[in-house]
KOLDO-822741 format. One line per 2 residues: number of its first residue (from 1); their letters; for each residue x negated, y, z of N, C-alpha, C. Coordinates in pm, whole numbers, plus 50000, padded with zeros to 5 digits. Example, Ala and Ser with C-alpha at 12.3 -4.5 7.8 and 13.67 -1.06 7.14 Angstrom:
2
1 = AS = 48681,49431,50780,48770,49550,50780,48680,49670,50780; 48715,49775,50708,48633,49894,50714,48710,50003,50787
This chain:
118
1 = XX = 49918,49881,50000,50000,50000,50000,49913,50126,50000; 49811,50083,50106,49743,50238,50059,49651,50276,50003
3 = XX = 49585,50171,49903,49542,50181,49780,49604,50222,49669; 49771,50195,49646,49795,50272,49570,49865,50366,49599
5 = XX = 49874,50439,49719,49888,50561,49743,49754,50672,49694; 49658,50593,49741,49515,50667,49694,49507,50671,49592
7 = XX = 49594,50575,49493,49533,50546,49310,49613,50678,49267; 49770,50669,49309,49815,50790,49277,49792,50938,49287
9 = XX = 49729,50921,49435,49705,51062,49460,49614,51110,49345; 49458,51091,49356,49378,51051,49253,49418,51089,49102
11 = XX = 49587,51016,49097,49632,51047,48915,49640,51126,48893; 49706,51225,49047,49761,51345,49011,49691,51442,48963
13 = XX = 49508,51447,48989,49453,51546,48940,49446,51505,48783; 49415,51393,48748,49399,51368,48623,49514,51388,48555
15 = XX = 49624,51406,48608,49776,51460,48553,49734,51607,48499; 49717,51667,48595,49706,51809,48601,49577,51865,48499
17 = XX = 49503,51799,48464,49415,51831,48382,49435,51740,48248; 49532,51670,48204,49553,51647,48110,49667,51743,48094
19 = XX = 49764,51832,48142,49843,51932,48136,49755,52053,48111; 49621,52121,48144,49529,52170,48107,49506,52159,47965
21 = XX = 49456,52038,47934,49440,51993,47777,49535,52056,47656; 49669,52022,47729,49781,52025,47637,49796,52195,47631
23 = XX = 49768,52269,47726,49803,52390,47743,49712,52487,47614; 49576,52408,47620,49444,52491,47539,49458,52397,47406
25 = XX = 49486,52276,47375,49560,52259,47255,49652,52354,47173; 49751,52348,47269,49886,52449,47199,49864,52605,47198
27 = XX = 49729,52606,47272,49683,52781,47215,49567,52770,47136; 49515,52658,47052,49471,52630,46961,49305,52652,47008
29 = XX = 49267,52657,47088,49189,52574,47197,49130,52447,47194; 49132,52375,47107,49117,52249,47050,48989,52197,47132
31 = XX = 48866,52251,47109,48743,52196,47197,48781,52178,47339; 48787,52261,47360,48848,52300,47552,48909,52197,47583
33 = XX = 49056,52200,47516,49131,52066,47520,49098,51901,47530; 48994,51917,47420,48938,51822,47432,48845,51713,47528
35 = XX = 48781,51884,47596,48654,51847,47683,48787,51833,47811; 48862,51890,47802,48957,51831,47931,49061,51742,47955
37 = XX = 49084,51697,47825,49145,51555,47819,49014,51435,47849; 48932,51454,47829,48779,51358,47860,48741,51373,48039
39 = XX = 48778,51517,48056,48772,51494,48231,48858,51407,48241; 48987,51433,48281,49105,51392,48294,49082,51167,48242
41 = XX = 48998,51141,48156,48996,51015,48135,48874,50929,48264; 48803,51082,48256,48686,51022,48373,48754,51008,48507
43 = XX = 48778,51058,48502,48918,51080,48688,48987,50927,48677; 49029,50911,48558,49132,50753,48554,49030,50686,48552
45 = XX = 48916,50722,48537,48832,50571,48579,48775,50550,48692; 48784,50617,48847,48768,50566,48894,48814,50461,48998
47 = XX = 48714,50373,49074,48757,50241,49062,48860,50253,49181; 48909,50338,49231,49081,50356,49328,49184,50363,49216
49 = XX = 49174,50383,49079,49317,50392,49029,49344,50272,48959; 49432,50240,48954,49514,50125,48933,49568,50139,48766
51 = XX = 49503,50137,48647,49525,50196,48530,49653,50088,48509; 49671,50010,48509,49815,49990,48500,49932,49983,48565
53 = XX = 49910,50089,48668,50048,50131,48766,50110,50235,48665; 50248,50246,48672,50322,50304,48630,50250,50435,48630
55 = XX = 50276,50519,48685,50209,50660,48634,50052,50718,48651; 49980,50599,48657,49860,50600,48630,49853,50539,48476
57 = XX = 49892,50412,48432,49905,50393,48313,49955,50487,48178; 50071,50576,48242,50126,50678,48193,50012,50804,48105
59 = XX = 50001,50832,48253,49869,50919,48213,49769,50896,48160; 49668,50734,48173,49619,50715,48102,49676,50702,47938
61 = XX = 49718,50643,47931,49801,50654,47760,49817,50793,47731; 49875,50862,47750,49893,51009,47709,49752,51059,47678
63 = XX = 49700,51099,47803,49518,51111,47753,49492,51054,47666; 49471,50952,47665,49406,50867,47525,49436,50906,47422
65 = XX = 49581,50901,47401,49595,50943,47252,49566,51088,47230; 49586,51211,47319,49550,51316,47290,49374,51339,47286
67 = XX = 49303,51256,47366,49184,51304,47340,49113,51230,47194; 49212,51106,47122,49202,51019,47012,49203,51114,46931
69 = XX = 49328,51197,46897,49352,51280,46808,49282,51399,46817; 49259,51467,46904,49174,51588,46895,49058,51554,46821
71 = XX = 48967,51413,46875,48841,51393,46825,48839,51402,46699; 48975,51298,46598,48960,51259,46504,48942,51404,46408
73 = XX = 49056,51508,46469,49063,51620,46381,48939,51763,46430; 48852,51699,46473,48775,51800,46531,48564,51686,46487
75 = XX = 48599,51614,46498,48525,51513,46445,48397,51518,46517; 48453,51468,46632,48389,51473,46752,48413,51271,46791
77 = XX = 48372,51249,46903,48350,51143,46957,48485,51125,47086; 48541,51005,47048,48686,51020,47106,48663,50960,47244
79 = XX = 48775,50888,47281,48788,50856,47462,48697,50663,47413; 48673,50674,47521,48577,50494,47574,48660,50434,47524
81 = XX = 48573,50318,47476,48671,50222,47435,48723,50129,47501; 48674,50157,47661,48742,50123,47781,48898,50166,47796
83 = XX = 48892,50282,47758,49000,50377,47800,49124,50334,47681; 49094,50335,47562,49108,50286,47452,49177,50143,47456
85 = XX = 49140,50025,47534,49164,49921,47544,49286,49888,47659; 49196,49936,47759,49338,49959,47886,49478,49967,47826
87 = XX = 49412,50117,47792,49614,50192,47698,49679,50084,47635; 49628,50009,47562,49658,49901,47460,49748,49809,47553
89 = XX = 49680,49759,47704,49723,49679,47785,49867,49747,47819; 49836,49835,47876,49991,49910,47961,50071,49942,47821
91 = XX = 50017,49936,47736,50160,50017,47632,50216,49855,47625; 50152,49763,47602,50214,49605,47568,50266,49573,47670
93 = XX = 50289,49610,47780,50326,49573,47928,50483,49676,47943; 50504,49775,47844,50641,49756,47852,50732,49735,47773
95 = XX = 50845,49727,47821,50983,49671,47752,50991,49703,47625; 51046,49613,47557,50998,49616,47354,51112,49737,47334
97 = XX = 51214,49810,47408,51250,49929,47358,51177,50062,47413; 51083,50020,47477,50993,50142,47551,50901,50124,47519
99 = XX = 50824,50012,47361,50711,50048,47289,50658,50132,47229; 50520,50138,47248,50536,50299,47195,50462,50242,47040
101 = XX = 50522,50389,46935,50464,50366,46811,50289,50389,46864; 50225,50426,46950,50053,50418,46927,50018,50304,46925
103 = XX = 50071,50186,46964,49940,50081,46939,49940,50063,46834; 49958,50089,46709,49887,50017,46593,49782,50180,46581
105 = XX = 49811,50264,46612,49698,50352,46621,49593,50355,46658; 49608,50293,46798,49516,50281,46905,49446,50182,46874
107 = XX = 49485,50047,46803,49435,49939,46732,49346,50016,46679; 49357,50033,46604,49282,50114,46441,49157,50199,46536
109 = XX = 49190,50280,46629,49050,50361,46680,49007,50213,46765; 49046,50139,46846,48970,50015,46903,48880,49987,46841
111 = XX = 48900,49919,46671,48817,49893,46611,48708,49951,46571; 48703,50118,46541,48615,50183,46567,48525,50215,46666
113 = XX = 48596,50168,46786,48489,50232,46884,48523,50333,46965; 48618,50396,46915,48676,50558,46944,48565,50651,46891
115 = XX = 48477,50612,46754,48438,50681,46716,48471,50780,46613; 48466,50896,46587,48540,51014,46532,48578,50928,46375
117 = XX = 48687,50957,46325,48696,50929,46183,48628,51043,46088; 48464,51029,46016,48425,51114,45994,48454,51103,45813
């Protein structure tokens, strides 16, 4: 129990700085964004969070794909392919009407590496 009280607490900053990301994205901010969707992935890795608890998994997935896509269109070097792989786990872990269209995306950068599509 109070491990994943700690995993959550923990998410919440990585919440909050993937809300950062999204903020300097949508003011076209793109690097910034980037470099703070990559905090925000380092925070989910450490070893108190529970990457496939519900809103740790959450957040991880969201990150991922936003720091996936920034890289690709900025052609930069995307999220671990740790981070990359996880997501893959928790997105297959829910209910086939709560799949999300990224895994065949997320497939596709796996195989790369999460290296930039240059």
């Amino acid at each position: 129990m109070i491990r994943a009280i700690k995993s959550y607490i923990v998410s919440l900053k990585a919440t909050s700085r993937f809300g950062d990301a999204v903020k300097l994205r949508d003011a076209g901010r793109k690097s910034e964004a980037l470099v703070a969707g990559k905090e925000a992935l380092a925070i989910l890795r450490q070893p108190v969070i529970n990457r496939s608890g519900g809103p740790e998994g959450s957040c991880l997935a969201c990150c991922t794909v936003l720091v996936e896509e920034l890289s690709t269109e900025l052609h930069q070097t995307g999220a671990d392919i740790a981070d990359i792989k996880d997501t893959l786990v928790f997105l297959r872990l829910l209910p086939e009407d709560r799949k999300s269209g990224w895994i065949p995306y997320l497939e596709s950068r796996a195989g790369k590496g999460g290296a930039s599509v240059v």
